[in-house]
PASEBA-1860 file (N, C-alpha, C; in nm, 3 decimals):
! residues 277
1> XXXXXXXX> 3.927/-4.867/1.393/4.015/-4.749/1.392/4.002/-4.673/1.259 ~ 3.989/-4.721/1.178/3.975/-4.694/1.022/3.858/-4.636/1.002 ~ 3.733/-4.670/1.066/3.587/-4.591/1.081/3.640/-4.494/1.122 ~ 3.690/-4.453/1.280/3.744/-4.323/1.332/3.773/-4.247/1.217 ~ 3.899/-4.319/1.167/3.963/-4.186/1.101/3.864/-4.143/0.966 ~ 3.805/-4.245/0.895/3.721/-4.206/0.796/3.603/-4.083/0.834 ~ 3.570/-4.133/0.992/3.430/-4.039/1.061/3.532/-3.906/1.066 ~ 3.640/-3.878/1.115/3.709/-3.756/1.184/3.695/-3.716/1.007
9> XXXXXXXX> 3.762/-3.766/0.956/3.805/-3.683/0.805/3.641/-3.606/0.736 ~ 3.571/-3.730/0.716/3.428/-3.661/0.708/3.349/-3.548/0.792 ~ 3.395/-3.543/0.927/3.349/-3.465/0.967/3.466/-3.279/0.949 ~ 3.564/-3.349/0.902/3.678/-3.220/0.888/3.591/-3.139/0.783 ~ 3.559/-3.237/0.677/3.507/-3.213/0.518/3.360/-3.132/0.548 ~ 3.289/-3.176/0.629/3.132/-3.140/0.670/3.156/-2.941/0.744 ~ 3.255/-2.974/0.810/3.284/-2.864/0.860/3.335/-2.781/0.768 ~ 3.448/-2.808/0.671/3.516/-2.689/0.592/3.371/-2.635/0.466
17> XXXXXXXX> 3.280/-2.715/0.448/3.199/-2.679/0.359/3.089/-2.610/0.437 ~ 3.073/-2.621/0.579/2.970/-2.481/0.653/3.043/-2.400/0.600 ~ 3.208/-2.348/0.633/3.237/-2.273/0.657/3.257/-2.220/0.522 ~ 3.257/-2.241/0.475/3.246/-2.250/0.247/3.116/-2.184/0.239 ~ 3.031/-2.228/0.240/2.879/-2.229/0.251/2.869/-2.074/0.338 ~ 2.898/-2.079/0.427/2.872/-1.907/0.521/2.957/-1.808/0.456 ~ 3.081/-1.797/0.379/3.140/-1.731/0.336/3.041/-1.680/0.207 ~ 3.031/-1.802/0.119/2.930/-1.743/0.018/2.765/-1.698/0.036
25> XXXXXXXX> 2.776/-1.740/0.136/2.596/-1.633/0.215/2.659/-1.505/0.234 ~ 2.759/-1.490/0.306/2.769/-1.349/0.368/2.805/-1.251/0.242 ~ 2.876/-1.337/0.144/2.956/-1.274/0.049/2.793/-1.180/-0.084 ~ 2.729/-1.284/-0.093/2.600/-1.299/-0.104/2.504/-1.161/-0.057 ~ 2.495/-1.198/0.081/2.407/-1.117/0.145/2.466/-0.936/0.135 ~ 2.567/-0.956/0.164/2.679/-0.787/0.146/2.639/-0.737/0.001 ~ 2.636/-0.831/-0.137/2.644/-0.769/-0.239/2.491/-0.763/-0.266 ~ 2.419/-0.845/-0.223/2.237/-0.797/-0.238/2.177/-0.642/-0.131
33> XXXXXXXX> 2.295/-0.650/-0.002/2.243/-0.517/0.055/2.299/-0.380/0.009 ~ 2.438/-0.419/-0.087/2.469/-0.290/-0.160/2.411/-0.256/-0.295 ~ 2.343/-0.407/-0.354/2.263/-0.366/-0.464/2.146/-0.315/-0.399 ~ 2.055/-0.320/-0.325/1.933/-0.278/-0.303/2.006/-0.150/-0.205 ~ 2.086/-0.108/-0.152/2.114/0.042/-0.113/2.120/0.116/-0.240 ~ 2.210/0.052/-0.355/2.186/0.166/-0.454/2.093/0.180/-0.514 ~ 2.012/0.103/-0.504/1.884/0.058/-0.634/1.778/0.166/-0.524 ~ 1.769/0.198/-0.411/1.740/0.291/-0.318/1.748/0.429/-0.335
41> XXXXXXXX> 1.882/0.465/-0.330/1.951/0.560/-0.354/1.898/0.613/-0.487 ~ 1.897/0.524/-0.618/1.839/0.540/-0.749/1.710/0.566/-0.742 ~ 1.640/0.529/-0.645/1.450/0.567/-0.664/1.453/0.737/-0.578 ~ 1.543/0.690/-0.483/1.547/0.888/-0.441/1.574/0.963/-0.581 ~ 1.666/0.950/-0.599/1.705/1.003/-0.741/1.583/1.029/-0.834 ~ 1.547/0.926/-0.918/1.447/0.907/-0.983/1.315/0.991/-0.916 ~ 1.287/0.970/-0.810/1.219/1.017/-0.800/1.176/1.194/-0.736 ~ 1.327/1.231/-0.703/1.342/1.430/-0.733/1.299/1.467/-0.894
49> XXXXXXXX> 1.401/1.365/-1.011/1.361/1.390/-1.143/1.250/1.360/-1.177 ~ 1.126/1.281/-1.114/1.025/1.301/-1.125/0.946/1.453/-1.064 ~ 1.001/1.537/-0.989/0.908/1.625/-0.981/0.958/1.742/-1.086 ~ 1.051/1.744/-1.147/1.074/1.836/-1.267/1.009/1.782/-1.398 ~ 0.999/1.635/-1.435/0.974/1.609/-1.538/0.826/1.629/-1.558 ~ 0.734/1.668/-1.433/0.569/1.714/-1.446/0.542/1.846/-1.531 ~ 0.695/1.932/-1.513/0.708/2.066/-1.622/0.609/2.164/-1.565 ~ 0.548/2.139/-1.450/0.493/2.234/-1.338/0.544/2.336/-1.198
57> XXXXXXXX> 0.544/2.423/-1.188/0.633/2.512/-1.128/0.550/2.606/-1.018 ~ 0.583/2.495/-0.921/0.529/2.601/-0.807/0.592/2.709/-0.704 ~ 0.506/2.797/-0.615/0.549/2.832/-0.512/0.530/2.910/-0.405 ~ 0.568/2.869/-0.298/0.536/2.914/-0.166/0.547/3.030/-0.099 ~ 0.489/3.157/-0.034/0.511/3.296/0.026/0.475/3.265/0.187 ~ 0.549/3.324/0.294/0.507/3.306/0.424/0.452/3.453/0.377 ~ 0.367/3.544/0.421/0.325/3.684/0.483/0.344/3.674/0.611 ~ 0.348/3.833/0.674/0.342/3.830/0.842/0.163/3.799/0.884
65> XXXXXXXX> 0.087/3.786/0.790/-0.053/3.731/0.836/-0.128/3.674/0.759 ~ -0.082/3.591/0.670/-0.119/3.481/0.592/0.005/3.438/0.514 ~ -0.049/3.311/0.454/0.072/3.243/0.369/-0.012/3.228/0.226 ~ 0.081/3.220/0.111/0.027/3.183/-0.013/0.071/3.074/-0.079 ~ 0.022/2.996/-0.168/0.107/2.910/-0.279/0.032/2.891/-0.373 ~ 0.130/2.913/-0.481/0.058/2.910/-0.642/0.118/2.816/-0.721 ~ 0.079/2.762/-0.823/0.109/2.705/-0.916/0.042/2.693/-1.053 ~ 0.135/2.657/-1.148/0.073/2.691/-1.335/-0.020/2.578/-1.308
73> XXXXXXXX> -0.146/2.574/-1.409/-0.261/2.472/-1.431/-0.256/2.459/-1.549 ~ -0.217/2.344/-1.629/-0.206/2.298/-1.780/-0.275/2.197/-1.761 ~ -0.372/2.224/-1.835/-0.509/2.138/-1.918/-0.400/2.086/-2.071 ~ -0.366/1.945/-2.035/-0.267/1.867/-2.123/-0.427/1.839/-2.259 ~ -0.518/1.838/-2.253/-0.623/1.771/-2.319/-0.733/1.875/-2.362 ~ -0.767/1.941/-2.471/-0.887/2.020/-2.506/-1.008/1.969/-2.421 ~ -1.015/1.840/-2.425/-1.132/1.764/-2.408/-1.199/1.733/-2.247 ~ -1.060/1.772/-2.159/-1.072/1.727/-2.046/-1.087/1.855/-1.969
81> XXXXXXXX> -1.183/1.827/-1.841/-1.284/1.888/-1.778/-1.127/2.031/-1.662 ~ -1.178/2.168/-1.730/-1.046/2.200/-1.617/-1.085/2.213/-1.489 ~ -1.138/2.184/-1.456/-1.214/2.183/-1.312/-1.120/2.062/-1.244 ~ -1.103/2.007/-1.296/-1.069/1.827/-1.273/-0.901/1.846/-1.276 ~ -0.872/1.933/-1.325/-0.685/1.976/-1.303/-0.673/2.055/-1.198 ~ -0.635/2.034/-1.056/-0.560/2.063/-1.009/-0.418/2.058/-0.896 ~ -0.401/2.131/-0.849/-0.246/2.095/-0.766/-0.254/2.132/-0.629 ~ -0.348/2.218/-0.615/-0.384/2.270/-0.480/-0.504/2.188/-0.417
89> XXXXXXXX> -0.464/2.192/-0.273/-0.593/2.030/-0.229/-0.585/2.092/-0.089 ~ -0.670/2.109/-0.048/-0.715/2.124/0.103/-0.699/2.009/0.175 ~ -0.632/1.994/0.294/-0.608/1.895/0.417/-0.690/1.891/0.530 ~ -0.701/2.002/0.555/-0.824/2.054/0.713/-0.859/2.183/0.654 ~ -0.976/2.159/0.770/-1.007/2.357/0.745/-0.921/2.479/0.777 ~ -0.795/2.410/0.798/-0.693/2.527/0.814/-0.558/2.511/0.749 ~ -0.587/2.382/0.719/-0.440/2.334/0.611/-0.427/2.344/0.485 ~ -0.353/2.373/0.399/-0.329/2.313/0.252/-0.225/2.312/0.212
97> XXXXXXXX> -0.258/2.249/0.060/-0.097/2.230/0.022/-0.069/2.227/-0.155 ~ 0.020/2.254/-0.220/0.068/2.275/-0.324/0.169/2.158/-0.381 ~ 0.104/2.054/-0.446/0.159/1.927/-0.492/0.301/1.944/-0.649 ~ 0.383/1.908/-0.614/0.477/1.971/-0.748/0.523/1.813/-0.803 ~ 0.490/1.758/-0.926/0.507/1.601/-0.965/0.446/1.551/-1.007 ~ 0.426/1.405/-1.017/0.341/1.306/-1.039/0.200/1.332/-0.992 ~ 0.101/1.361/-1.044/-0.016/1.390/-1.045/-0.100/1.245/-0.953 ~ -0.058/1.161/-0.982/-0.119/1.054/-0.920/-0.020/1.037/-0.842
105> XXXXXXXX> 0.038/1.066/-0.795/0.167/1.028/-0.661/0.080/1.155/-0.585 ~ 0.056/1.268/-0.591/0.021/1.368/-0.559/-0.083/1.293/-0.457 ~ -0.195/1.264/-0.561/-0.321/1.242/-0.513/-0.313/1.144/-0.406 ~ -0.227/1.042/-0.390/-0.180/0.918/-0.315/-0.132/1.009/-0.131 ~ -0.029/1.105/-0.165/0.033/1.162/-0.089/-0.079/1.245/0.001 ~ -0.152/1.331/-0.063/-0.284/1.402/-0.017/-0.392/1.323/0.075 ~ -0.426/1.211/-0.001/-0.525/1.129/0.078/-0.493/1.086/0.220 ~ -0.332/1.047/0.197/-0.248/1.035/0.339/-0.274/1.159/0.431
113> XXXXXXXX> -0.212/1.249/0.363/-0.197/1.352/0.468/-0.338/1.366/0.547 ~ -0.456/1.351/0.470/-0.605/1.402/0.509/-0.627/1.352/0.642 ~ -0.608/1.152/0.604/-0.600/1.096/0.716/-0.536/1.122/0.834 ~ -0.427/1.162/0.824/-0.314/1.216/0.932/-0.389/1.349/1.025 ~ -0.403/1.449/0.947/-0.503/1.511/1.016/-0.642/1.511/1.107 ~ -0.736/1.459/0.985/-0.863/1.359/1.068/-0.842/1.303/1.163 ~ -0.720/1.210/1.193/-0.670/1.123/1.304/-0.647/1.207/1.397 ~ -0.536/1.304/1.380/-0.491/1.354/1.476/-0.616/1.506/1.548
121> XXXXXXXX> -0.695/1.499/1.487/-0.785/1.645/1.496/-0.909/1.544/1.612 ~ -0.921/1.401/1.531/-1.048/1.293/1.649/-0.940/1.283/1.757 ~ -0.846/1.250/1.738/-0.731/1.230/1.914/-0.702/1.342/2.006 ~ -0.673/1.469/1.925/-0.649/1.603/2.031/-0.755/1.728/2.005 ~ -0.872/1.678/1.970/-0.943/1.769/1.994/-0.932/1.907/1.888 ~ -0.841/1.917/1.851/-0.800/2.020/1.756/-0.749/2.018/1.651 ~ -0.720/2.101/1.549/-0.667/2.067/1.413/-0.500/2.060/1.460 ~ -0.445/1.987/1.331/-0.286/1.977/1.319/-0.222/2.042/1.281
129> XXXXXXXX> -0.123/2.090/1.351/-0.052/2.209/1.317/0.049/2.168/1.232 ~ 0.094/2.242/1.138/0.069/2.248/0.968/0.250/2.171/1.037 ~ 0.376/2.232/1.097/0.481/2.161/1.117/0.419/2.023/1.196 ~ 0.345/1.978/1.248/0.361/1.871/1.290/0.321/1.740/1.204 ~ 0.225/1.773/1.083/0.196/1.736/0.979/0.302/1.718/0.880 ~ 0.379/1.793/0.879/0.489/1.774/0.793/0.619/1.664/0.818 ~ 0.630/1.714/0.960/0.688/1.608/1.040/0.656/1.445/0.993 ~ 0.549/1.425/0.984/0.485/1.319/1.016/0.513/1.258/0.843
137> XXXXXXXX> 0.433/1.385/0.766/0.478/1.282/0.625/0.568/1.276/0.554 ~ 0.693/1.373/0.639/0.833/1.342/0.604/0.909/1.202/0.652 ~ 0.834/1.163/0.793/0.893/1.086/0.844/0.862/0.934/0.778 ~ 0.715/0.951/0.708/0.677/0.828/0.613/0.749/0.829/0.514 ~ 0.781/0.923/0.471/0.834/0.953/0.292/1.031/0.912/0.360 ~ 1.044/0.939/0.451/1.167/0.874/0.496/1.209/0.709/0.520 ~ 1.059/0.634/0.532/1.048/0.506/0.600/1.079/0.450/0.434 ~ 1.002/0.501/0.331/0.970/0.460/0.203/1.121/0.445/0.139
145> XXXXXXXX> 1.227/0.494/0.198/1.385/0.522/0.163/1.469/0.383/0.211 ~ 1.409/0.300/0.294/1.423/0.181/0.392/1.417/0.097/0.314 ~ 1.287/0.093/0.281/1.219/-0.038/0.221/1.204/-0.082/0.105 ~ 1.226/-0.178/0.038/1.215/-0.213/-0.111/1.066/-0.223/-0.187 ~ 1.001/-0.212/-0.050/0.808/-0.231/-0.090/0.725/-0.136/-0.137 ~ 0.811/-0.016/-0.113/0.720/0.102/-0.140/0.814/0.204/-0.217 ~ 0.839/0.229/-0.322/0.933/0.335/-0.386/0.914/0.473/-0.324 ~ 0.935/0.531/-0.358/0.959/0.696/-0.275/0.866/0.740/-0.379
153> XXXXXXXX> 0.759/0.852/-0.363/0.646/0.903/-0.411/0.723/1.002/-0.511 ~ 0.737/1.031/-0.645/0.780/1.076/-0.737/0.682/1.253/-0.705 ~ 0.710/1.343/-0.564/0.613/1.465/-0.548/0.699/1.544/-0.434 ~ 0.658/1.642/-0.464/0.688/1.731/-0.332/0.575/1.872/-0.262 ~ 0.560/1.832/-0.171/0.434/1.895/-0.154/0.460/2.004/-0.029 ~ 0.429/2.117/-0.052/0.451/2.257/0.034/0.340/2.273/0.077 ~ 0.297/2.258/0.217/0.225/2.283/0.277/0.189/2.441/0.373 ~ 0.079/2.476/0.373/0.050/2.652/0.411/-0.015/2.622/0.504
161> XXXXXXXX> -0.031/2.662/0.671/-0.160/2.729/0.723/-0.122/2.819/0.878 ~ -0.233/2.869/0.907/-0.221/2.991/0.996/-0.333/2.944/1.120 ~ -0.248/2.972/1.217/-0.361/2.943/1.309/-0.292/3.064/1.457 ~ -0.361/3.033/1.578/-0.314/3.148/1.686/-0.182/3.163/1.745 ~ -0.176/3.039/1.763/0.021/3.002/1.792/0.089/3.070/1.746 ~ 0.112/2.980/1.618/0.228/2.986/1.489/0.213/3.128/1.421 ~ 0.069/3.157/1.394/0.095/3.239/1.295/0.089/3.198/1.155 ~ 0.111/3.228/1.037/0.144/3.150/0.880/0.249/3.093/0.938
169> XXXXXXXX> 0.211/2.923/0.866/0.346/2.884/0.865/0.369/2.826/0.684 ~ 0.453/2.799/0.636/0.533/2.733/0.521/0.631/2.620/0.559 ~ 0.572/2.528/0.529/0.682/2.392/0.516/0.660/2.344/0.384 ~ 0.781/2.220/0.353/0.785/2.190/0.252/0.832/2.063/0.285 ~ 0.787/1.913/0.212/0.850/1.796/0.238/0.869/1.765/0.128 ~ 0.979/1.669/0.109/1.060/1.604/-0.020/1.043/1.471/-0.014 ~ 1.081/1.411/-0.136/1.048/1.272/-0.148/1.155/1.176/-0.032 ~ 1.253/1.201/-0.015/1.374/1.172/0.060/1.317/1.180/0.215
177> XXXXXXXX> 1.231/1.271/0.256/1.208/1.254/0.371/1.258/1.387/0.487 ~ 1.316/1.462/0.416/1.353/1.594/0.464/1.207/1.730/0.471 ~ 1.218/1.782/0.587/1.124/1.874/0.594/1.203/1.981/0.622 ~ 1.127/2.123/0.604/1.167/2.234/0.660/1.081/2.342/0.632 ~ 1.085/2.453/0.736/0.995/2.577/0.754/1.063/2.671/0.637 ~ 1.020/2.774/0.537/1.016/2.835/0.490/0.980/2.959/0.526 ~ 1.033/3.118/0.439/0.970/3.238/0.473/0.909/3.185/0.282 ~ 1.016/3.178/0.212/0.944/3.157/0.065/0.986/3.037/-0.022
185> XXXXXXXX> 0.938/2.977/-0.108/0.991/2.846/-0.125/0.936/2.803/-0.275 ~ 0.994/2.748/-0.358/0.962/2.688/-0.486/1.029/2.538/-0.576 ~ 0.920/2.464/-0.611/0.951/2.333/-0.670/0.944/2.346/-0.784 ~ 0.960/2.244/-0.875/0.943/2.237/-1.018/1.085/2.296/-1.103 ~ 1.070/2.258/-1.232/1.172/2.307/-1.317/1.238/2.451/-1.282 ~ 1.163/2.490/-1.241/1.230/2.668/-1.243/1.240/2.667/-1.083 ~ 1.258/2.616/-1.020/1.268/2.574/-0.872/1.377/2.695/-0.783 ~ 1.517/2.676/-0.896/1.649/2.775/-0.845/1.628/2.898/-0.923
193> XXXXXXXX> 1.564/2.962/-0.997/1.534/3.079/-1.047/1.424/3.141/-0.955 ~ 1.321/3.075/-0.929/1.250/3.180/-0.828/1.250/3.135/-0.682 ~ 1.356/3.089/-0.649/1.443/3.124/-0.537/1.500/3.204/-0.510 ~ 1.602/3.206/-0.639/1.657/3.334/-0.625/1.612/3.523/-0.619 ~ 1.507/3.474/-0.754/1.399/3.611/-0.715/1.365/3.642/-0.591 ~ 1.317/3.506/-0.540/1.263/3.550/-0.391/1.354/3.620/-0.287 ~ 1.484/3.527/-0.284/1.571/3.590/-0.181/1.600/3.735/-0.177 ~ 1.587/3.782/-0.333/1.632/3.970/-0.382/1.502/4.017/-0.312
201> XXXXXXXX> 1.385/3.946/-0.322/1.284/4.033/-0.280/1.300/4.042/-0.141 ~ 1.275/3.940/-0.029/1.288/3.926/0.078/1.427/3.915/0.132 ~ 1.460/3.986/0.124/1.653/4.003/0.208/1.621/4.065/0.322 ~ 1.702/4.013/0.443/1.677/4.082/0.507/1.536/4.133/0.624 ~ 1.413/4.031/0.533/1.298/4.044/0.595/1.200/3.873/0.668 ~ 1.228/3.849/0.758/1.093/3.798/0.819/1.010/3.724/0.742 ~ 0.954/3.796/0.676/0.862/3.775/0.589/0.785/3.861/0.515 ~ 0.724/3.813/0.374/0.676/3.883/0.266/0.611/4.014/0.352
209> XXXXXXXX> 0.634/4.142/0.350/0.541/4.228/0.360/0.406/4.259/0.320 ~ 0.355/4.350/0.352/0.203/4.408/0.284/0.074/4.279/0.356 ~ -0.010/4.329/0.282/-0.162/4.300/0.275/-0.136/4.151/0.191 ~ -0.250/4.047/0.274/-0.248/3.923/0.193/-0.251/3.940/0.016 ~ -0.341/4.070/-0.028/-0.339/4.076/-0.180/-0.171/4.117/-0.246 ~ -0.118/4.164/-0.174/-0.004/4.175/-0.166/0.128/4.077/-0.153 ~ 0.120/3.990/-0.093/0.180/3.877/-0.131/0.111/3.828/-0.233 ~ -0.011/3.780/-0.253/-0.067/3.722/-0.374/0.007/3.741/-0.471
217> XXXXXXXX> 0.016/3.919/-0.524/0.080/3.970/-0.619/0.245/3.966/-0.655 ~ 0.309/3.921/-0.530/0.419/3.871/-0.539/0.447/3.745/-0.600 ~ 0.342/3.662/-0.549/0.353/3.430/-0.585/0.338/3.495/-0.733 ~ 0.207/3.576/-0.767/0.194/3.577/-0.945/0.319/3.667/-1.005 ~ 0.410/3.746/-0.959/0.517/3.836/-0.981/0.633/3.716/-1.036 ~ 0.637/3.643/-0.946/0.749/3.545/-0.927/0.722/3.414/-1.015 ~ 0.601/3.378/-1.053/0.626/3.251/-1.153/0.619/3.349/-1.263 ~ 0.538/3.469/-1.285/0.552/3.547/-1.465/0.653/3.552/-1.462
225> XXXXXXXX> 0.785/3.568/-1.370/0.954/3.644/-1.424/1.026/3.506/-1.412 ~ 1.008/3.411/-1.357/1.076/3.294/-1.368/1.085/3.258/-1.516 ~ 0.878/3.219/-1.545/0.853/3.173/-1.683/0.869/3.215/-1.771 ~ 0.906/3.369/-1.807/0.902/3.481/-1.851/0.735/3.461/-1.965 ~ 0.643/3.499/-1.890/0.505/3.457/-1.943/0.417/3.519/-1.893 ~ 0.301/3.609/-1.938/0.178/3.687/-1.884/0.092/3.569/-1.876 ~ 0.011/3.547/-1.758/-0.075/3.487/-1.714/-0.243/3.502/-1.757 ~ -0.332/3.433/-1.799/-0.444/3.453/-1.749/-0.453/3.411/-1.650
233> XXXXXXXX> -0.626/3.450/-1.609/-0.714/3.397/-1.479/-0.679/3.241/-1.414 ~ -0.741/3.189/-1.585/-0.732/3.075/-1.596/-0.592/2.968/-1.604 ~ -0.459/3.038/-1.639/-0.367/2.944/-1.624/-0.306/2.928/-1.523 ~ -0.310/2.970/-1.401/-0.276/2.966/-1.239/-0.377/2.926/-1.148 ~ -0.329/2.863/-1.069/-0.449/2.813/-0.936/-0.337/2.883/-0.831 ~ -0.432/2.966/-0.712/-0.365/2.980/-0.597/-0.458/2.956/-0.445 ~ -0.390/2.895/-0.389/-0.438/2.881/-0.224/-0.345/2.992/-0.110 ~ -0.420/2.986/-0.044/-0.422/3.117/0.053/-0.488/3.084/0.197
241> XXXXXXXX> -0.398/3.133/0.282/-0.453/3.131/0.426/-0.457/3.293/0.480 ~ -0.561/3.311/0.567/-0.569/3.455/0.599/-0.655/3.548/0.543 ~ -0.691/3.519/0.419/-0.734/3.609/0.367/-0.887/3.591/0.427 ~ -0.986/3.760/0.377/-1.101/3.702/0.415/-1.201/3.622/0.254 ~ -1.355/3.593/0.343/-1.388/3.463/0.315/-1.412/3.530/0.125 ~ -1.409/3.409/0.040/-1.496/3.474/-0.074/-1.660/3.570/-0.124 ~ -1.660/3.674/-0.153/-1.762/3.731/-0.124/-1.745/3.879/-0.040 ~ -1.675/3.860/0.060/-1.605/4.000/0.117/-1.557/4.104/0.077
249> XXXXXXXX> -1.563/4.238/0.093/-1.490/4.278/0.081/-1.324/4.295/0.094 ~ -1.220/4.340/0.038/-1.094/4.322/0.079/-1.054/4.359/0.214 ~ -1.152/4.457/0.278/-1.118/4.486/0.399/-1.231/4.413/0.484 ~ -1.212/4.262/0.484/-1.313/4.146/0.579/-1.214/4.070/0.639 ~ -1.251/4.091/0.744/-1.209/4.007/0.910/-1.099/3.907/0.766 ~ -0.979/3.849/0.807/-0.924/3.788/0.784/-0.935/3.622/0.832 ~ -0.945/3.536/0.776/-0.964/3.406/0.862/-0.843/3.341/0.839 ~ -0.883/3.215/0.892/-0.776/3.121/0.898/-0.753/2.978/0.841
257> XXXXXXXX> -0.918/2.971/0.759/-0.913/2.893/0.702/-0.866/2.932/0.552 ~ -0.786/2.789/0.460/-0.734/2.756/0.371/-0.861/2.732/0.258 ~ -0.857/2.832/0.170/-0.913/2.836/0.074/-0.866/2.888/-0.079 ~ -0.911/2.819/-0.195/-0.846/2.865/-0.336/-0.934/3.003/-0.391 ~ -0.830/3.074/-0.454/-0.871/3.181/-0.515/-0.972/3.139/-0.623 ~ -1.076/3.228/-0.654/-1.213/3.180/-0.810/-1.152/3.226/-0.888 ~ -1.140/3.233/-0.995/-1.100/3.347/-1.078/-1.158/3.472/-1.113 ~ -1.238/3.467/-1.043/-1.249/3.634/-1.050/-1.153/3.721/-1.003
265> XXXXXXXX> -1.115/3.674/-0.834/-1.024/3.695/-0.752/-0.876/3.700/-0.806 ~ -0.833/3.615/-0.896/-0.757/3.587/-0.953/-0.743/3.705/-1.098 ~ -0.830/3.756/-1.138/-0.849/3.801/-1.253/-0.801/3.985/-1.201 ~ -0.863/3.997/-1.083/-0.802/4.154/-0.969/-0.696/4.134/-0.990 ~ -0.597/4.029/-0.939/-0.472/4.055/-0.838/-0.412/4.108/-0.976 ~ -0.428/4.011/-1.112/-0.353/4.009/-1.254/-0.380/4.189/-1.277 ~ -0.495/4.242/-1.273/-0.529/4.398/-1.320/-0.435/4.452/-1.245 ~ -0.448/4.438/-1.087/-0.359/4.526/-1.040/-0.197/4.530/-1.054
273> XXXXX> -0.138/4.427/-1.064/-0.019/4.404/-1.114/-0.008/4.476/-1.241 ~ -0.117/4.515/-1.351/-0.068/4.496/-1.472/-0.105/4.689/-1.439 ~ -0.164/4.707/-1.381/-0.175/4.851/-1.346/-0.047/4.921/-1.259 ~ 0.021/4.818/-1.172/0.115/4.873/-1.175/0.237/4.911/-1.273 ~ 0.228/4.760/-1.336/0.305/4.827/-1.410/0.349/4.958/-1.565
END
C-alpha cells in the first residue's frame, strides 16, 4: 500500500513538472517569437535607412509614350574605372530598372530579377510584363520579412518598360515587399523633395507630357532642383524606354526596347535645358 501511495505521489510530482516544464517552453517560445518579430521589424527598418545612407538620388517619369529613370553617378575613387559605376541595369530587352542603395544588394536583386524574366520569357513565349515582374520581386522581398535566413535587401529598385498592352509602365518595389504603379516616382535622400516637385509638375495629368526628349528634360529638371546642382554629361546615368534607337535621328520610329542614354545624348538634353533657360 505504501508503494501505491509513494508511486501515486511520484507520479503527481512527474506530472506537475511537465506541466512546469511546458509553461517555461511556451513562456520561452512567445518571448523568442517577439524577439525575432522585432529583430524583423528592425532589418525592415535598417534596411529603408540603408537606401538613403548610399547618398544617391533617383527617379522615375511615366510619359504617355515612353518612361524614364535617372540617377546621380559618383565615382567614390579617382582610380576606379567609371564605366564600372552604375545604377541602371537592363532586365530584358524591354525592361529596366533604377537601383537606389546598397550597391551590392543592388547587384544581388538585379541578377534575380534577370532570372525571373528569362524564366518567365522560356515558359510564355514572351517577355514579362514590367507589373508582373514587380509583383514577383515584391513578393520575394516580402518572404525575406518572414524569415530569419535572409535579411531584407538594403535597395529599392524602380522598374520602366513599354510594350503594346500597357503602354509605359513605372513600378517601384521596396525592401518590405510593397509594390506599386507610378505616373512619377523618386528614392534616395531627396526622395520627398522631388516628389513633391513632381506632383506641381504633373497635377492633374496622366502623365508627363511632350516628346520622350521631353520628359528626359524633366528626370534632369527634377534631380538639378532637388540637389540644387548643374549637372555634367558625365555625373548622371539615364535609362529610357521608347525612345528611338542610338544613332537616329530624334524623329526615328520610337521602340520599345530599354536602353541607357551615351553621353553625347545626355550632353543635348543638358544644352537644351540650359538654352531654355
Amino acid at each position: 500500500m505504501r508503494l501505491f501511495v509513494y508511486g501515486f505521489g511520484s507520479l503527481k510530482w512527474m506530472i506537475g513538472s511537465f506541466k512546469f516544464a511546458d509553461i517555461r517552453l511556451y513562456r520561452t517560445f512567445v518571448a523568442d517569437a517577439r524577439s525575432n518579430f522585432h529583430n524583423i521589424l528592425f532589418s525592415i527598418e535598417y534596411a529603408f535607412k540603408a537606401i538613403t545612407a548610399a547618398n544617391i538620388t533617383t527617379v522615375g517619369i511615366r510619359g504617355k509614350n515612353c518612361a524614364v529613370v535617372i540617377s546621380q553617378k559618383k565615382v567614390p575613387d579617382k582610380l576606379m574605372d567609371p564605366a564600372s559605376v552604375t545604377y541602371i541595369f537592363s532586365l530584358s530587352p524591354s525592361l529596366g530598372c533604377v537601383m537606389t542603395g546598397s550597391i551590392a544588394d543592388a547587384r544581388a536583386s538585379v541578377t534575380r530579377a534577370r532570372g525571373e524574366a528569362a524564366e518567365f520569357r522560356y515558359k510564355y513565349g514572351y517577355e514579362m510584363p514590367c507589373d508582373v515582374l514587380a509583383k514577383r520581386l515584391a513578393n520575394i522581398n516580402q518572404v525575406y520579412t518572414q524569415r530569419a535566413y535572409m535579411r531584407p535587401l538594403g535597395v529599392s529598385m524602380t522598374l520602366i518598360s513599354l510594350d503594346d498592352e500597357h503602354g509605359p509602365s513605372l513600378y517601384k518595389v521596396d525592401p518590405a515587399g510593397y509594390y506599386t504603379g507610378y505616373k512619377a516616382t523618386a528614392s534616395g535622400p531627396k526622395q520627398q523633395e522631388a516628389i513633391n516637385f513632381l506632383e506641381k509638375k504633373l497635377k492633374n495629368k496622366d502623365a508627363a507630357p511632350g516628346s520622350w526628349e521631353e520628359v528626359v528634360e524633366l528626370a534632369i529638371t527634377t534631380l538639378s532642383t532637388v540637389l540644387s546642382q548643374d549637372f555634367k554629361a558625365t555625373e548622371i546615368e539615364i535609362g529610357v524606354v521608347g525612345a528611338p534607337k542610338e544613332g537616329d535621328d530624334e524623329q526615328g520610329e520610337p521602340q520599345s526596347l530599354f536602353r541607357k542614354l551615351s553621353v553625347d545624348e545626355i550632353d543635348k538634353r543638358l544644352q537644351s535645358i540650359a538654352e531654355k533657360d
